[in-house]
TORPAVEX-760796 format. One line per 5 residues: for each residue x, z negated, y negated of N, C-alpha, C, O. Coordinates in steps of 0.001 Angstrom, whole numbers, plus 500000, padded with zeros to 6 digits. Layout:
<atoms>
X/Z/Y/X/Z/Y/X/Z/Y/X/Z/Y  ...;
</atoms>
This chain:
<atoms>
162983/442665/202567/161559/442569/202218/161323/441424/201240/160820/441490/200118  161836/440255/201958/162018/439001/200670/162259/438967/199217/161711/438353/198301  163509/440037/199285/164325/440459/197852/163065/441416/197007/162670/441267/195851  162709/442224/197836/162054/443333/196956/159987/442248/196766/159108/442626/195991  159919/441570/197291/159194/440894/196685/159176/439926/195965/158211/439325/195491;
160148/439767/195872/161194/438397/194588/161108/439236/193617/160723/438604/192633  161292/440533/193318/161547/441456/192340/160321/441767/191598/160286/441746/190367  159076/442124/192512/157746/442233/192176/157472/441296/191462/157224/441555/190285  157423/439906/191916/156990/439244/191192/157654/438411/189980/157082/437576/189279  158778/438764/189914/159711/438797/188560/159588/439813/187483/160025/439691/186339;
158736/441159/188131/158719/442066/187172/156909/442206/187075/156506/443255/186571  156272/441595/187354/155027/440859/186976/154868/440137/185616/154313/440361/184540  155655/439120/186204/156183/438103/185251/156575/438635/183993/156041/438030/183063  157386/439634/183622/158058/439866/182359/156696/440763/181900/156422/440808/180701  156005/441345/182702/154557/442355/182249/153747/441349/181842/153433/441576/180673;
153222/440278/182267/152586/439477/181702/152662/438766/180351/151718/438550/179591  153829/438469/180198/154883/437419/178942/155064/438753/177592/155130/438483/176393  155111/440048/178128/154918/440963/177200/153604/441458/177106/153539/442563/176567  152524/440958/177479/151214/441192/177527/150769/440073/176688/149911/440376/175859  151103/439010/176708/150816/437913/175819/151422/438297/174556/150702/438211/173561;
152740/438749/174401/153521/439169/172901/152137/439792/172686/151221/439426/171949  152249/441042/173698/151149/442199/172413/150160/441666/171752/149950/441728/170541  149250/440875/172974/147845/440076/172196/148074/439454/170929/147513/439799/169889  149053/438370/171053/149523/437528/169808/149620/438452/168621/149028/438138/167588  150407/439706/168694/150313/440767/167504/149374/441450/167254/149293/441766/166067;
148233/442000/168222/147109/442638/167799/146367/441171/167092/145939/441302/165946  146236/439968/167683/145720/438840/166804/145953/438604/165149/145118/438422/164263  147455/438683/165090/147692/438544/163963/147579/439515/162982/147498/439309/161771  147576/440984/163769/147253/442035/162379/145807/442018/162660/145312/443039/162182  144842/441206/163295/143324/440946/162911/143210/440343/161763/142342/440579/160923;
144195/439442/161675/143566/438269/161102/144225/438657/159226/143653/438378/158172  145546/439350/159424/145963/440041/158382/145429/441562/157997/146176/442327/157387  144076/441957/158395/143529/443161/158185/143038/443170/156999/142725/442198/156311  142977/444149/156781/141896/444371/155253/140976/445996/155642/140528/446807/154832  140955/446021/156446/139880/447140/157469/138773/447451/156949/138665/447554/155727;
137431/447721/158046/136195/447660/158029/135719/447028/157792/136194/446122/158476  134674/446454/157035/133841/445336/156698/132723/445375/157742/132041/444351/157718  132260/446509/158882/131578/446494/159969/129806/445980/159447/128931/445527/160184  129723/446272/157843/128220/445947/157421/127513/447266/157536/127788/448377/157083  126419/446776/158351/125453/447940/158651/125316/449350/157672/125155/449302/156453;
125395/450367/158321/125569/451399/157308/127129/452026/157523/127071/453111/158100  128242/451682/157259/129712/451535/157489/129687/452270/159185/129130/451791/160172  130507/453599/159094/130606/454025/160072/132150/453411/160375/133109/453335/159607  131986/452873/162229/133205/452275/162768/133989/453223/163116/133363/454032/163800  135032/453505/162978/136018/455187/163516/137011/454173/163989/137089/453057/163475;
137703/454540/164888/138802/454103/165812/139236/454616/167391/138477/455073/168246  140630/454400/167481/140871/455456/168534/139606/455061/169863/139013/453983/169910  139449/455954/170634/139079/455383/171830/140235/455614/173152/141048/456532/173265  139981/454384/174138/141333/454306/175079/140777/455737/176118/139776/455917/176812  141790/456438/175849/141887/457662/177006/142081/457194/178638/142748/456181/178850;
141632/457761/179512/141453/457554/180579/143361/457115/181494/143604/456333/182413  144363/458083/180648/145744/458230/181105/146361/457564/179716/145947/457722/178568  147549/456721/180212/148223/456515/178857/148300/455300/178784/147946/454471/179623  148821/455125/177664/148905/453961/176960/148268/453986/175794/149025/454397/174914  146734/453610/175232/145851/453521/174125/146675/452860/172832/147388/451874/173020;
146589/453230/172013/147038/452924/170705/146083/451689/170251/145306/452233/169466  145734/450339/170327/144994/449681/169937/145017/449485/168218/146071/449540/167585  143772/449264/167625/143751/448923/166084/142497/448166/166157/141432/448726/166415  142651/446193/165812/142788/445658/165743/141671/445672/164376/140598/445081/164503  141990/446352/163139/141876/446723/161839/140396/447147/161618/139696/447011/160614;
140021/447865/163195/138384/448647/163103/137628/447438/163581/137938/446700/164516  136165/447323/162467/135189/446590/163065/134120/447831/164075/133744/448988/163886  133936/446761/165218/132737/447777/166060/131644/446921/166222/131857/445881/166844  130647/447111/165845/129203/446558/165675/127971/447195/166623/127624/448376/166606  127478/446287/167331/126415/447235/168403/125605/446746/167776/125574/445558/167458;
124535/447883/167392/123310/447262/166893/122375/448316/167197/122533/449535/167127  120934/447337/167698/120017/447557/168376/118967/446905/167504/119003/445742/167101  117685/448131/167180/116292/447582/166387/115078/448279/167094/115358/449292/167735  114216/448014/167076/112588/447633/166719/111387/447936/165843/110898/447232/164960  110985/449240/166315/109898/449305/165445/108693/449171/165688/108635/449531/166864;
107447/448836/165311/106498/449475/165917/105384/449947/164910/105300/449236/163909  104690/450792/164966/103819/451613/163758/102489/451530/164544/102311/451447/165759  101552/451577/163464/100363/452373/164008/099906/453505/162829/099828/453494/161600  099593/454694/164137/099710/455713/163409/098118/456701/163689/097288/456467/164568  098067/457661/162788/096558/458212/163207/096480/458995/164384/095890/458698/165423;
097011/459837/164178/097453/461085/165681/098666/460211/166116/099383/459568/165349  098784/460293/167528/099608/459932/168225/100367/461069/168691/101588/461091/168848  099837/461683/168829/100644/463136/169494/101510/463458/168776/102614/463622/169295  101334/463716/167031/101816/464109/166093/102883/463234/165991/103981/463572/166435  102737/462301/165538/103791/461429/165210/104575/460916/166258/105454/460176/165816;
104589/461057/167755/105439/461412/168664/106443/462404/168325/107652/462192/168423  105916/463511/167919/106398/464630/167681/107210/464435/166331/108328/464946/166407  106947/463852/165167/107635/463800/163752/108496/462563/164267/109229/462145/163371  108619/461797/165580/109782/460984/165576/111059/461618/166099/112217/461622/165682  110390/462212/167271/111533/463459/167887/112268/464490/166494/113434/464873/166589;
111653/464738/165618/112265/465749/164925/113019/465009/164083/114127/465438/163762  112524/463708/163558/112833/462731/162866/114918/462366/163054/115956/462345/162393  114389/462160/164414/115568/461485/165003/116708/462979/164926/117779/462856/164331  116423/463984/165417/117361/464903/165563/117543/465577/164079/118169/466625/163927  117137/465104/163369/117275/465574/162223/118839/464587/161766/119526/465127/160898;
119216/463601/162168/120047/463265/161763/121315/462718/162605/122023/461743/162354  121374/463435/163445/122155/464384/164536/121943/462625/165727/122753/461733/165982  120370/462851/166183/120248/461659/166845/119371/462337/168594/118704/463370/168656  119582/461658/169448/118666/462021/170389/117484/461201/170938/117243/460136/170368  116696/461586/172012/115672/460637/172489/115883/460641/173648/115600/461606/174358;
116549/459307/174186/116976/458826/175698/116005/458873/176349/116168/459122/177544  114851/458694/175929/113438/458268/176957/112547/458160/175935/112775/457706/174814  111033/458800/176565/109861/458328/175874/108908/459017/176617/109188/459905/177422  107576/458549/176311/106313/458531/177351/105430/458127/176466/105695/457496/175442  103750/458675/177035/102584/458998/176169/101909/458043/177401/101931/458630/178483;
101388/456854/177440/100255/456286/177823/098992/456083/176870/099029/455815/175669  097499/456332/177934/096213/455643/177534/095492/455713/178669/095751/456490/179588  094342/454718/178651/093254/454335/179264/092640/455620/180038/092393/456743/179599  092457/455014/181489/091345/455854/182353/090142/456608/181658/089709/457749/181822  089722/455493/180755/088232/456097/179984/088298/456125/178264/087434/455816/177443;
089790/456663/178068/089589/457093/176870/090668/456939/176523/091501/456538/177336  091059/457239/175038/092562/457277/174023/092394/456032/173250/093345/455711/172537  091259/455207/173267/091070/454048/172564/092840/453269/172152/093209/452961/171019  093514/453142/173214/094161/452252/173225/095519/453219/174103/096265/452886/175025  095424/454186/173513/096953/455154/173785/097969/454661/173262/097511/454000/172330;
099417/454518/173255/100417/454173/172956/101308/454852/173095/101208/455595/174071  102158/454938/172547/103943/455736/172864/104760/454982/172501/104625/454279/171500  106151/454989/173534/107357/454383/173259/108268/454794/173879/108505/454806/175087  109070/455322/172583/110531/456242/172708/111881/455162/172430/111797/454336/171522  112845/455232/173104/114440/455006/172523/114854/455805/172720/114780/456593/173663;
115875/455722/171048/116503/456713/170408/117775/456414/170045/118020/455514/169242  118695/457154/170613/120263/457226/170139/120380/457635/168945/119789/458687/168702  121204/456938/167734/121594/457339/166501/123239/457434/166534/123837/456593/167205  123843/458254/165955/125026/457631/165119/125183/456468/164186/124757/456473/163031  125902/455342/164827/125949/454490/163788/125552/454143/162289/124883/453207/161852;
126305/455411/161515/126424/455741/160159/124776/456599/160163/124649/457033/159018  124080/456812/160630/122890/457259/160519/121656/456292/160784/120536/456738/160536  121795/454931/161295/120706/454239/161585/119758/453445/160251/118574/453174/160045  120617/453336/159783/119435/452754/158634/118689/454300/157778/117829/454120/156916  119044/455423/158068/118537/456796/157591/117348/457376/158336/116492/458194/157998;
117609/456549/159698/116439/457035/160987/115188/455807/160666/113971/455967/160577  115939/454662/160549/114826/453640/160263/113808/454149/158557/112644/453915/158231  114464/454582/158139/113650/454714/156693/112890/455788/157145/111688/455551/157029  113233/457276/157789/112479/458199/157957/111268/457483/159128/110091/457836/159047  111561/456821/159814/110630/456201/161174/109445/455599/160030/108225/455763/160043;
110122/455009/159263/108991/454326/158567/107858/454904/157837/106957/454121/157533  107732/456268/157467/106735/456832/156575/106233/457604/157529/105788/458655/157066  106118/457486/158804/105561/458001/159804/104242/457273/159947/103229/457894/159625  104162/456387/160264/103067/455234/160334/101730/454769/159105/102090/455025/157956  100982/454444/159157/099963/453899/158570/100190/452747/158207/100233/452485/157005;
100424/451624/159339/101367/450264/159234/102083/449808/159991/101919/449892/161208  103207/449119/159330/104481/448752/160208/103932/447331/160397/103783/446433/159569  103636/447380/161904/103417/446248/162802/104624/445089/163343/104404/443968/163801  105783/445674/163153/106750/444975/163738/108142/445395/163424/108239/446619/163513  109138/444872/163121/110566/445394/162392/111427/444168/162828/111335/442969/162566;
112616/445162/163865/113509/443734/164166/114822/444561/164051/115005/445698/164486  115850/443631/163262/117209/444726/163858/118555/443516/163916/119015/442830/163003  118944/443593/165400/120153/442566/166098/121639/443616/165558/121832/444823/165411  122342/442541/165415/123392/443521/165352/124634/442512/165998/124741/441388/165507  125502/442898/167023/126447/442090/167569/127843/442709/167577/128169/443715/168208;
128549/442033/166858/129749/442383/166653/131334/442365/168190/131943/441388/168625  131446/443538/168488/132275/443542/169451/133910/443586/169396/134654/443447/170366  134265/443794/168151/135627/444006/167671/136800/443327/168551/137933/443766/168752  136192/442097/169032/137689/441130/169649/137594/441849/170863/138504/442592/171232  136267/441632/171687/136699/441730/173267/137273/443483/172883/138463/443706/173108;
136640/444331/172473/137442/446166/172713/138460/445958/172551/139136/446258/173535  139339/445321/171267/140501/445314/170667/141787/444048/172034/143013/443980/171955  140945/443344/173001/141219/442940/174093/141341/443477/175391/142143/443299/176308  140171/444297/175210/140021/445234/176819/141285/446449/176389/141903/447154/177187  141406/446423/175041/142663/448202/175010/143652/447207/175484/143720/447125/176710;
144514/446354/174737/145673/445188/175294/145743/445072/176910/146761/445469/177475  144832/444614/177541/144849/444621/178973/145132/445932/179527/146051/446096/180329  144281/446992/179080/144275/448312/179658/146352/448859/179441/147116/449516/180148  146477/448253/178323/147972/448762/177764/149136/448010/179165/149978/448555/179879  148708/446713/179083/149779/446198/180028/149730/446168/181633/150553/445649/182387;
148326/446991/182022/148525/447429/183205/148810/448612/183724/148996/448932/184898  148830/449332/182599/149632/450762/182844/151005/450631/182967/151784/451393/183540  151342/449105/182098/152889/449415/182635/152857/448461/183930/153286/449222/184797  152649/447485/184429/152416/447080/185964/152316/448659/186738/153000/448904/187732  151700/449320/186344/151091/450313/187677/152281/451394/187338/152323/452306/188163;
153147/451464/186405/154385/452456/186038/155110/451988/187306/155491/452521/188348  155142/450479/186644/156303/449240/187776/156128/449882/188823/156739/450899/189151  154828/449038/189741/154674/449257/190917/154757/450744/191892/154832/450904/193110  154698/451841/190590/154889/453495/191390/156216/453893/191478/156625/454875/192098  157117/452811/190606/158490/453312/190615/158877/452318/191388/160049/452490/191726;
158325/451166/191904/158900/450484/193551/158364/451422/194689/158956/451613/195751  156890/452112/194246/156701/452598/195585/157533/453896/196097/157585/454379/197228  158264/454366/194707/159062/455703/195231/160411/455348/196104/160992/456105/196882  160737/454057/195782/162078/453474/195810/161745/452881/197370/162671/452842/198181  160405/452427/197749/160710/451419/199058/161187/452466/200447/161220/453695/200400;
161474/451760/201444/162182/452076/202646/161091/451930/203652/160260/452830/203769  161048/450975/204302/160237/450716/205155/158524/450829/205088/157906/450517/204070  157954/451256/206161/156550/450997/205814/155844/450058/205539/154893/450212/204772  156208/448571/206230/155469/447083/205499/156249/447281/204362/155418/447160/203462  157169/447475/203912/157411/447827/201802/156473/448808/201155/155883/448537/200109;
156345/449925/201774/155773/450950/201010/153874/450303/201192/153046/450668/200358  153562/449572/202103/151797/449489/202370/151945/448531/201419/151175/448834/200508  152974/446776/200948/152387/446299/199729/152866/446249/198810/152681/445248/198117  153681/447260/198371/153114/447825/197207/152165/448649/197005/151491/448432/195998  151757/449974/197960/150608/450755/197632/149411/449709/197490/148724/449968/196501;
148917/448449/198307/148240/447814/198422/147826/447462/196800/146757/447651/196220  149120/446866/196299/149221/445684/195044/149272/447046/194012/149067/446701/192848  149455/448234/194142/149330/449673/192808/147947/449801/193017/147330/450060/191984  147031/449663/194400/145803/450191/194134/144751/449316/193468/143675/449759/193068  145216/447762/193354/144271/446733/192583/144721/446629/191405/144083/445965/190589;
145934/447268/191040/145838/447456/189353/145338/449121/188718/145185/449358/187519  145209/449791/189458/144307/450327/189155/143209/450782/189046/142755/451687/188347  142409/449549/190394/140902/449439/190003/140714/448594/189058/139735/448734/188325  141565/447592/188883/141201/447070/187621/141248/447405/185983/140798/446915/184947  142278/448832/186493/142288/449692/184804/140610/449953/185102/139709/449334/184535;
140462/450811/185928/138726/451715/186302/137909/450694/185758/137076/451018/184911  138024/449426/186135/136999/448396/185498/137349/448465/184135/136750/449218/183367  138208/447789/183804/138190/447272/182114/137958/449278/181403/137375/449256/180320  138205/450268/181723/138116/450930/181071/136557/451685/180877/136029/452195/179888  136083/451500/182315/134511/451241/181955/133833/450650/181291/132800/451210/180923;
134061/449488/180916/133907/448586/179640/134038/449018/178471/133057/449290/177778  135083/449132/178123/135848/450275/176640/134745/451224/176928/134085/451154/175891  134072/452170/177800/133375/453200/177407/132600/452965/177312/131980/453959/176936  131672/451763/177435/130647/451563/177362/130645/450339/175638/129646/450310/174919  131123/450022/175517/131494/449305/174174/131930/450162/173027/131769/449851/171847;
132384/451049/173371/132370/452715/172315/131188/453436/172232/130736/453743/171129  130612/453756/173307/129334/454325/173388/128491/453596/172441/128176/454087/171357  127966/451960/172982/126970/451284/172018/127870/451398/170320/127403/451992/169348  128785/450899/170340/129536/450930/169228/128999/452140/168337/128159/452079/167439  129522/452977/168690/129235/454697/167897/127956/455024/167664/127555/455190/166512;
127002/455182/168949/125412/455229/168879/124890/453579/168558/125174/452564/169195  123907/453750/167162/122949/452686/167746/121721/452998/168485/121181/454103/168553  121318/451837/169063/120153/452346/169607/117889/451521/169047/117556/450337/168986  117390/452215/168906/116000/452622/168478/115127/452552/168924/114472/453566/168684  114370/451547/169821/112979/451231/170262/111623/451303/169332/111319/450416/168535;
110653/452816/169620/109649/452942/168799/108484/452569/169283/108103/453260/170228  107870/451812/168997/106309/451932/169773/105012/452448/168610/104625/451906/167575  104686/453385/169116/103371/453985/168371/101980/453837/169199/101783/454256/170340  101047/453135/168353/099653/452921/168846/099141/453250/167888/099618/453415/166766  097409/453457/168517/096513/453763/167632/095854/452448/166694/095771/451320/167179;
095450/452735/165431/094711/451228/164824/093957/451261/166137/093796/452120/167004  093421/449603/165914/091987/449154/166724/090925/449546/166397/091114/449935/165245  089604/449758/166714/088589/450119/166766/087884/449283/166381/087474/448471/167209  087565/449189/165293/086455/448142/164160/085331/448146/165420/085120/448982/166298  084596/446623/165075/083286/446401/165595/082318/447191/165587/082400/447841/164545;
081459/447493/166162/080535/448239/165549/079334/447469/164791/079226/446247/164693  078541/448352/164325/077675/447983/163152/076540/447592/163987/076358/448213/165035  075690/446564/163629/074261/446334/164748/074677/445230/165253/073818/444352/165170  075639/444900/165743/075841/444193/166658/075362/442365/166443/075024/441558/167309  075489/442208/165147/075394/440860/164543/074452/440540/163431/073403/441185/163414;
074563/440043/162911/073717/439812/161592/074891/438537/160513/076016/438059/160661  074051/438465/159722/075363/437906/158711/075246/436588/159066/076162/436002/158490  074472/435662/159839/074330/434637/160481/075338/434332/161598/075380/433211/162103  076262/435467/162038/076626/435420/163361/076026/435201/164260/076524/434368/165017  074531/435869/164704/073440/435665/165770/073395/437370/166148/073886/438311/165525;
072756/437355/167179/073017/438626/167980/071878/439174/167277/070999/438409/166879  071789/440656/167048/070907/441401/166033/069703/441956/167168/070205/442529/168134  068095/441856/167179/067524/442208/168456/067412/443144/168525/066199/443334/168615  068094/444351/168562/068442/445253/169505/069484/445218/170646/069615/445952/171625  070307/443962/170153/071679/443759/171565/070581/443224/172272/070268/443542/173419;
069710/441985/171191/068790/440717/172735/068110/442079/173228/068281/442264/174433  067382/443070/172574/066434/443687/173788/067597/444133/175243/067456/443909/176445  068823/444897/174416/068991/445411/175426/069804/444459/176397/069827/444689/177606  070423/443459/175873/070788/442311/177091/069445/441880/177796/069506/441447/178947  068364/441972/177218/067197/441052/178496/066731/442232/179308/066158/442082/180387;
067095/443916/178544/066394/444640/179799/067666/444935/180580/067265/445803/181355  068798/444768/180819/069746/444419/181040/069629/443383/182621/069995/443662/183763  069048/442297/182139/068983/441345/182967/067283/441286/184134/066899/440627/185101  066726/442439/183239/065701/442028/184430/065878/443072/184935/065043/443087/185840  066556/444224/184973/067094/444900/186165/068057/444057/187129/068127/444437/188298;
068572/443291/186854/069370/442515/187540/068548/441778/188609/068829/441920/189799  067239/440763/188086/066598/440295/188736/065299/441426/189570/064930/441103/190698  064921/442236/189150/064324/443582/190314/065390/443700/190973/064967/443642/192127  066584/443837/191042/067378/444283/191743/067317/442941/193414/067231/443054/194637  067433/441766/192358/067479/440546/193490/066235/440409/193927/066310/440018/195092;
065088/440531/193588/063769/440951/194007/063624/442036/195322/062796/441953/196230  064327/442731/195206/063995/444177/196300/065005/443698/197466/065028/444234/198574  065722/442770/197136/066994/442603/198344/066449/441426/198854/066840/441185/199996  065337/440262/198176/064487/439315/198977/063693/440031/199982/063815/439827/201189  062924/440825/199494/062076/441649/199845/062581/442450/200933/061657/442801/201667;
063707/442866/201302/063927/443367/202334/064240/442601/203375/063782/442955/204462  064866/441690/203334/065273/440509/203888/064234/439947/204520/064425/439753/205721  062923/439541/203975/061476/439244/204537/061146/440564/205609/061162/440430/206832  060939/441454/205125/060513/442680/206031/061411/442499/207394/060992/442618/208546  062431/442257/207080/063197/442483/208609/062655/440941/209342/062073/440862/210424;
062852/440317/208856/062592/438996/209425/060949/439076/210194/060752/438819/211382  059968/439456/209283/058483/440208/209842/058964/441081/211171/058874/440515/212261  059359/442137/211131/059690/442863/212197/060208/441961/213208/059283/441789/214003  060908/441507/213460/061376/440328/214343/060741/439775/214683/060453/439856/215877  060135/438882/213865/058352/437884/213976/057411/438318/215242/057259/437666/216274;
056919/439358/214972/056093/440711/215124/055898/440095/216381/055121/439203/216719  056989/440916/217191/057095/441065/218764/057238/439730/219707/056925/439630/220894  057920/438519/218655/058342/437094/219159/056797/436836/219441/056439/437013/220606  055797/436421/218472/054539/436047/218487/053707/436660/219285/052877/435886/219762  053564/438140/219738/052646/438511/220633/053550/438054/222164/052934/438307/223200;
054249/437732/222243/054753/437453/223678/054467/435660/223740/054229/435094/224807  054522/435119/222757/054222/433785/222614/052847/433631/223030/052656/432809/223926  051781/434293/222534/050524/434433/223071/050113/435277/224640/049208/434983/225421  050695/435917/224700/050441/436458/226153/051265/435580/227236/051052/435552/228448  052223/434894/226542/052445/433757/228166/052337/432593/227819/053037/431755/228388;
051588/432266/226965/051026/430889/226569/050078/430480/227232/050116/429251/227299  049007/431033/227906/047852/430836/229234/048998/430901/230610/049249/429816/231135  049414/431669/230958/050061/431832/231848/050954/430325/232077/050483/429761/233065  052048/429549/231482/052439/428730/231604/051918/427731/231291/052636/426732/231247  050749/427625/231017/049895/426207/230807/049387/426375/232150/049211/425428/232917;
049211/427284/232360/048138/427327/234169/049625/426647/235053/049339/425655/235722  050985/427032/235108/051563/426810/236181/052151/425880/235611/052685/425316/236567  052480/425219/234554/052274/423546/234398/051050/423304/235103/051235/423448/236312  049721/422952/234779/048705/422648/235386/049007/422456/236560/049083/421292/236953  049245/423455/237380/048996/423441/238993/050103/422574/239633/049818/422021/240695;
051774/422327/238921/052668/421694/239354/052164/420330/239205/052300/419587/240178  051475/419772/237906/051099/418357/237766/049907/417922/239227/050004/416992/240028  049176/418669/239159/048175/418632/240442/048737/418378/241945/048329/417613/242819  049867/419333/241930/050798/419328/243154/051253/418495/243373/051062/418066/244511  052091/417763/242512/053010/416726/242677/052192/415331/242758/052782/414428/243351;
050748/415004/242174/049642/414135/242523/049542/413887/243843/048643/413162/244268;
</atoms>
């Protein structure tokens, strides 16, 4: 058991030390590339790491994630919802998500906002068509982050644990005993959740890579002031004062009728207190009277 784990970790060892060679050489044909220039526009092509295997890494491809920002205001909203959707698939793009909000009491202040998957090599073609959609472009942002080292890192890793997990399946055919055969199955099944990880990565760093992605927001212009409202003084024009003061003395009838009820109940109450106040007001003056007499 000793021996065959002396072996493991000697043949670790040489997977690792040839895992460092590879990096050092995918480094250096980076740095000796004459590749992609990875400037916006420039479609990135390069292998992607297959799920089985050993991935062919190239070092040579730039991969660029880039993510922008628009926002328009437009006349119809409906419409130009609609001319972004066609917009986008017109240049072999999709719409991940999008939604039509407005107001309880009206379209005043409706909005839409879609993201949109492009092909790389198609995003500055979607941004120009996005743009003559609108009335005015309210807002324009575009990030772009270059991923080239870590992918061209995650294939290298992915490469030298396929051969660890070769290793470890050709100890597990070979072991004898069952504490041999459980660690190695143990130590084969954490190098290959850790391919499952790093290669989830790679797919998701190809994905952004290949697609960019397109945040649209469409609103309606604002709704100019209305006319009346002012005077060229900046003083309120008297048709607002009439209707703010009749405005306000409904307010005060209103607090008027709720005094007013408030008294009435209080009267009712009154009412019945006072005639009993008078009908035993003789009565207990007489039997005071007669106790003061008594007690004389």
């Amino acid at each position: 058991m000793r021996r065959l784990l002396t072996t493991l970790a000697l043949v670790a060892g040489l997977a690792i030390a040839c895992g460092g060679n590879d990096d050092d050489a995918n480094s250096a044909g980076s740095l000796g590339s004459t590749g992609s220039t990875g400037a916006v526009g420039a479609a990135p092509t390069g292998p992607d790491v297959p799920d089985s295997g050993a991935p062919a890494t190239d070092s040579s491809v730039t991969r660029l994630v880039v993510t922008s920002h628009l926002s328009l205001e437009v006349i119809d909203l409906r419409v130009a919802y609609q001319r972004t959707v066609e917009v986008t698939r017109s240049v072999g793009g999709f719409v991940a998500d999008g939604r039509i909000s407005s107001s309880t009491d009206g379209a005043d202040d409706a909005q839409a906002a879609l993201r949109l998957r492009v092909p790389y090599e198609q995003h500055d073609r979607l941004l120009e068509g996005l743009r003559g959609l609108g009335s005015r472009i309210t807002h324009e942002e575009t990030a772009t982050t270059e991923v080239t080292g870590e992918y061209t890192d995650l294939q290298s890793r992915v490469v030298n644990l396929r051969r660890s997990e070769a290793q470890y399946q050709s100890f597990l055919d070979r072991s004898g005993t069952i504490e041999e055969v459980l660690d190695v199955a143990a130590r084969l099944n954490e190098v290959r959740g850790e391919i499952e990880q790093i290669q989830g990565r790679i797919n998701l760093l190809a994905d952004q890579s290949d697609f960019a992605t397109v945040s649209v927001s469409l609103a309606l212009p604002p709704v100019p002031a209305q006319a009346g409202t002012g005077g060229a003084s900046g003083l309120p024009s008297p048709v607002s004062v009439f209707g703010d003061a009749l405005a306000a003395s409904f307010e005060v009838a209103h607090a008027l009728v709720n005094v007013s009820a408030v008294l009435l109940v209080l009267l009712l109450w009154g009412i019945p207190a006072s005639v009993a106040f008078v009908m035993l007001r003789r009565p207990v003056l007489r039997l005071i009277a007669a106790s003061k007499s008594y007690l004389s």
